[in-house]
N, C-alpha and C positions, 0 to 999 in steps of 0.2 A: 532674334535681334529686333528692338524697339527706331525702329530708320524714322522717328522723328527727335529720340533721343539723339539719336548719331548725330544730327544735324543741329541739334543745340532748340528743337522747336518743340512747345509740349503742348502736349492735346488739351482740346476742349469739354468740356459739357454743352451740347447745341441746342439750346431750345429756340434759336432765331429762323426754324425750317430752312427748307431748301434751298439757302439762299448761295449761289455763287462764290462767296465772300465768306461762307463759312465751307468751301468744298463740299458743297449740292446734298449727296445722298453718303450713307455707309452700302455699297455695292452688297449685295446678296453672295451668301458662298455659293450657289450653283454659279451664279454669273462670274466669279471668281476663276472656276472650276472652267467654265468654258473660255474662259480668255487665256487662262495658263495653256489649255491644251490645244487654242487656236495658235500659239507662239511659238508651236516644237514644229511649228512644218511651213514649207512656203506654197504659196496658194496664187494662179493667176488673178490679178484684185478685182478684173472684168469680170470675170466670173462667176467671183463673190458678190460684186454686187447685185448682180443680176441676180442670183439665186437667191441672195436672204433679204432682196425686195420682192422678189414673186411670192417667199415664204410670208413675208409677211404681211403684205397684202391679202394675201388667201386666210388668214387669220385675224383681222380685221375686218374683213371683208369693205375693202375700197378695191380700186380698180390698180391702182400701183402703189409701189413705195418707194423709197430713197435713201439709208443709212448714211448721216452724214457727221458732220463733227460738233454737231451741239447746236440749237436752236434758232442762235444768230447766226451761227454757218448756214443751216436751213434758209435763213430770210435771203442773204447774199446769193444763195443757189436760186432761190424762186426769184426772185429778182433777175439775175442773170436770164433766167428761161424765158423768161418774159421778154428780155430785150435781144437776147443773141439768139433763143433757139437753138436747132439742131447745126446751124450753119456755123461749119469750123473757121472759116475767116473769122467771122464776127466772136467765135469765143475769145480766141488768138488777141481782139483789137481790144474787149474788153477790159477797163471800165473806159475806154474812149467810145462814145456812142453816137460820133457823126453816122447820120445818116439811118439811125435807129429810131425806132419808138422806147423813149426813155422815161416817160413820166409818167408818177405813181401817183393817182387822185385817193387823195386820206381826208378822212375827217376830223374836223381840230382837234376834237376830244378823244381820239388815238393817234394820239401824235407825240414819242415819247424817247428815250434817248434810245435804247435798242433799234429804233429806227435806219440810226448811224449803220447799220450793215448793210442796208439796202442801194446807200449811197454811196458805199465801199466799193459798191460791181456797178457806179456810176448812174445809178438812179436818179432822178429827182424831183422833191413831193412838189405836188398841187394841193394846197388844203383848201376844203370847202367849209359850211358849217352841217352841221345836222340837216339838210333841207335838200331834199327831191330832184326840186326843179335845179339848185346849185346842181347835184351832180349829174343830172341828166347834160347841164351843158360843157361843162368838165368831159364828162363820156365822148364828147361832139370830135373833139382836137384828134385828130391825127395822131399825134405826138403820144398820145396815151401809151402806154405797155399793158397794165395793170390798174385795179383796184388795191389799197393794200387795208387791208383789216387785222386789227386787234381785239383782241378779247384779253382780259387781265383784272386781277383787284386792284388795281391801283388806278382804273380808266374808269373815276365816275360820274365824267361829264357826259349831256344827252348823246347819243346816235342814232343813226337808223339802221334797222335791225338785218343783219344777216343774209338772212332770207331774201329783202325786197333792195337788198343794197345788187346781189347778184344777179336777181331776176333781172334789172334793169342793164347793169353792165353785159349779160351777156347778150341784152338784145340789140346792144353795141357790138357785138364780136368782141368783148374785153373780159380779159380772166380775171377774175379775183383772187388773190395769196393774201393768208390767214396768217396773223405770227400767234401761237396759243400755245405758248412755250410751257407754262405751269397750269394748263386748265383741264389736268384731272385728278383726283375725279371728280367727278362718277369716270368710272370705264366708259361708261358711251359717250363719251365727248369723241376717244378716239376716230370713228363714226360720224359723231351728229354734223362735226362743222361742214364738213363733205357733203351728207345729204343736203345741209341745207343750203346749197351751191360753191362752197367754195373751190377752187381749181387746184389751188396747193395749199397744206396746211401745215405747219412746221411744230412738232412738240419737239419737249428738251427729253435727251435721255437719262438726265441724272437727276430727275428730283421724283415724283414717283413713283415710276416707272422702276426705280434703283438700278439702273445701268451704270455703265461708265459715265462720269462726269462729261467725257470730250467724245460724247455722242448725242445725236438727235435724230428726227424719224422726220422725213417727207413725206406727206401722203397723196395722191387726188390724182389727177389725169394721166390716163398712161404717155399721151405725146408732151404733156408737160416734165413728167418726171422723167422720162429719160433725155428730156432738153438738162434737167437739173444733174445728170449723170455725168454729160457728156462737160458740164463746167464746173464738176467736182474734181479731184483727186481720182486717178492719177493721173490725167488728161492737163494739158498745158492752158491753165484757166485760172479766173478767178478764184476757183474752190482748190488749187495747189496746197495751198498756203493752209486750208482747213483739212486736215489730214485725219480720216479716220481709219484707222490703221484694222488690219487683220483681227486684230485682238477686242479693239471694241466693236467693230461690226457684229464678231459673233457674239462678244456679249451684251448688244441690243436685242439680237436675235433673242437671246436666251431670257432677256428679262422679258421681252414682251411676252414671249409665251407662259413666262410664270404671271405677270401681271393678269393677263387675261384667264387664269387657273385660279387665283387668288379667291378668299372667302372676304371678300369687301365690305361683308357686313360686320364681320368678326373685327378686319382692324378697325372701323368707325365705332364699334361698342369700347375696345380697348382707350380711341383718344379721346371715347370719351369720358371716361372713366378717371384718366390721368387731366383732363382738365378739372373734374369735379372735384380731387384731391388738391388741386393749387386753388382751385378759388375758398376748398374748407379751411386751407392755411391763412390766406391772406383774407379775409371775407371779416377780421376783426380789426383791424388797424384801421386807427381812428384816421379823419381829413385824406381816407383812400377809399378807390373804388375799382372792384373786381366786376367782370361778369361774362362770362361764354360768348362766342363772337364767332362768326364766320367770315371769310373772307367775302368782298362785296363781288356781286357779277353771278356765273354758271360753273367758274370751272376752281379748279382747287376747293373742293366741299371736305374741309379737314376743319373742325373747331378748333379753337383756341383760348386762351384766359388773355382777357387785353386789360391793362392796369393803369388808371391813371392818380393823380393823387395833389395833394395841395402846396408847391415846391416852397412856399414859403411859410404854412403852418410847421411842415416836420424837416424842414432844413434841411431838403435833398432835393438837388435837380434832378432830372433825367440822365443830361450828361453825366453826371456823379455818379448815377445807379449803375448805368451802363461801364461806364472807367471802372468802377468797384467791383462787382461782378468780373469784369475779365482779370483784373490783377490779383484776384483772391485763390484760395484754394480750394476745392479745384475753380479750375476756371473755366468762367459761364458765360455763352452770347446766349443774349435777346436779340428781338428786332426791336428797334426804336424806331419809329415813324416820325421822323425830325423832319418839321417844316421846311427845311431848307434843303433837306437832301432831296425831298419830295416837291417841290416846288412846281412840277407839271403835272402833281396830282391836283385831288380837291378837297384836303383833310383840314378840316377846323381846328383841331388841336394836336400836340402831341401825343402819343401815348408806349404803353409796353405792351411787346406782346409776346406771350411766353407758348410755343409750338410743339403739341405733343407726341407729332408722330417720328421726330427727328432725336427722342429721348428713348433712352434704355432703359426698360422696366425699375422701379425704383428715382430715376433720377428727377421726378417731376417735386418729390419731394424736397428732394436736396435744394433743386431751384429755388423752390416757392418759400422755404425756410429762409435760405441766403436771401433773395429781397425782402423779404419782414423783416431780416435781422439790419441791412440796410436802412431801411424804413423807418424804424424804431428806436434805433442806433445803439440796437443791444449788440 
């Protein structure tokens, strides 16, 4: 039975990647396989989580981990640890933070609406700018909890780097949490942000990774992550509400172990393969421009075709392309980079971007056809 027919909703063609908005990843059938057969038995959830964080941790190789309910459920848990700790009163008062250290020093240039989960378990930012001596006296206040750091494409105003952002906060007694929700890969990011000091570092499990959509992974200090345990699910906390149930647990388990199995060079040959084929299509249409693109920063290293073009030589906006494409058949997202949606990024213009690793062999064609015939207005 097709259960999006039933429901009267019809599938996409995704070439917009992992994006939320287009429901993240297609989940792998092992990970499939291990969710069906995590759902025929009941399991104490203490237990589980304990085990398929030790498991994955030791496969990692970080010092803990934390299976939770997706990325910004991750932020709201590091957050939380940061301010309540192991201490069950304080989870219980949670997001009221009399008498806590509540505030998170960010820097303006990661500073972005995913943030909101931070302030959900009652956090709240101090921004600084890019500069040292700002966050050394920031670090000073009492009130501090946390550093909070991002990494992401869409963060491409200055910072200061990782490395010397932690070195300093820890010489405050102040942890640093990482939100790096889409920055693999490469595989060793899993890893790097940790070494390179951060305390807790939150990936999504559904982009990928190919987990379950309503999962994410905590990783970095063992007294931290089990602060993040104790204000998860199924505990009376802030992380109630973010519910990662039996069934995505084990199929985070299950992806990371295949992720970390994976031949990574094989899928980077394949996307790129499938970009070279949409920029051969579109690479002739006149007042347009194709060309291979990576996303900006460390993490998420997957090419892409990004397409911009002259809306009023060929008499199509963007909005247009994008409306046209999903009302056609079959029907197709892109990512649109619209100024206005992105407005706390730093992009000069609009553009498309057509993502190879979110398409099924053949369909890169069918895309890159459909916007030429857009384009052309064949």
């Amino acid at each position: 039975m097709d259960v999006y027919s039933q429901l009267g909703v019809e599938p996409i063609i995704n070439a917009g990647g992992t994006l939320t908005t287009l429901g993240g990843t297609v989940i792998l059938p092992e990970v499939v396989e291990a969710m069906s057969a995590a759902s025929r038995s009941f399991v104490h959830m203490e237990e589980l989580h304990l085990a398929a964080g030790r498991h994955i941790a030791e496969r990692v190789g970080v010092e803990a981990a934390h299976v939770c309910a997706g990325a910004a459920a991750g932020i709201s848990l590091m957050a939380a640890a940061c301010m309540a700790g192991t201490d069950a009163e304080r989870i219980r008062r949670l997001p009221d933070t009399s008498g806590m250290q509540h505030k998170f020093v960010v820097q303006r240039a990661h500073r972005n609406p995913y943030d909101q989960a931070a302030r959900l378990a009652g956090g709240t930012f101090v921004e600084i700018d890019a500069d040292a001596d700002q966050l050394d006296e920031a670090l000073a206040d009492q009130e501090v909890a946390a550093v909070f750091y991002t990494s992401a494409w869409f963060l491409r105003g200055e910072a200061l780097p990782l490395e010397q952002v932690s070195n300093m906060a820890h010489a405050r007694g102040v942890p640093v949490i990482m939100d790096a929700a889409a920055e693999i890969p490469p595989v060793e990011n899993l890893w790097r942000f940790v070494k390179e000091g951060a305390d807790l570092v939150a990936f999504s499990g559904g982009k990928a990774l190919r987990g379950p959509q309503a999962s994410g992974l905590v990783l970095g200090r063992t007294d931290l992550i089990e602060a993040c345990r104790l204000n998860d699910n199924p505990n009376f906390s802030v992380g109630r509400p973010m519910k990662a149930g039996k069934e995505e647990i084990a199929g985070l388990v299950k992806a990371v172990d295949l992720y970390l199995a994976r031949d990574h060079r094989r899928d980077s040959l394949a996307w790129e393969q499938r970009v070279a084929r949409i920029m051969e299509i579109l690479s002739d249409v006149a007042h347009a421009r194709v060309w291979r693109q990576l996303p900006y920063g460390i993490g998420q290293q997957i090419p892409h075709a990004a397409l911009t073009w002259d809306e009023g030589a060929l008499g199509v906006t963007y909005q247009e392309m994008v409306q046209t494409l999903l009302q056609g058949q079959p029907r197709i997202a892109v990512q649109f980079i619209d100024l206005s949606s992105y407005d706390f990024a730093d992009f000069e213009a609009p553009q498309i971007r057509i993502h190879p690793h979110t398409l099924r062999e053949g369909e890169e064609v069918v895309v890159a056809e459909r916007v030429k015939a857009v384009l052309t207005g064949a």
